[in-house]
Structure formats: structure tokens, C-alpha cells
C-alpha positions, 0 to 999 in steps of 0.5 A: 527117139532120144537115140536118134537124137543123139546119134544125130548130134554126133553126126553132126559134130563129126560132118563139121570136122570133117568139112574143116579137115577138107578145107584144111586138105587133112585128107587123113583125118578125113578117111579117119573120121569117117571110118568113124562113122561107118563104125558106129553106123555098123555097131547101131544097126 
């Protein structure tokens, strides 16, 4: 469970940025963060 939270913590952080970096039209950092989370989503399971 504590896993759960944790990652639930970061996915939240990393959604937060990524809503900023769309507002901001960063599309890069976009594509950037959430090949981030695809990673992390794969390394987990």
C-alpha cells in the first residue's frame, strides 16, 4: 500500500507539470514528462 501512495504522489506531481507545461504550449517537456511516467509505469509492473 505505502507503494501505492507513493507512486500516487508522483503522479500527481508529474500531471501538475504536465497541465503547466500544456498551458505554456512546452509540448517538449510534455512528451518528455510523460515518457517519464510510461518508464516508471513499465519499471513497476
Amino acid at each position: 500500500m505505502q507503494e501505492f501512495v507513493a507512486y500516487s504522489k508522483k503522479l500527481l506531481r508529474v500531471l501538475k507539470k504536465i497541465k503547466e507545461s500544456l498551458r505554456e504550449k512546452d509540448y517538449e517537456e510534455v512528451e518528455k514528462l510523460v515518457d517519464e511516467l510510461i518508464e516508471d509505469t513499465e519499471g513497476d509492473i
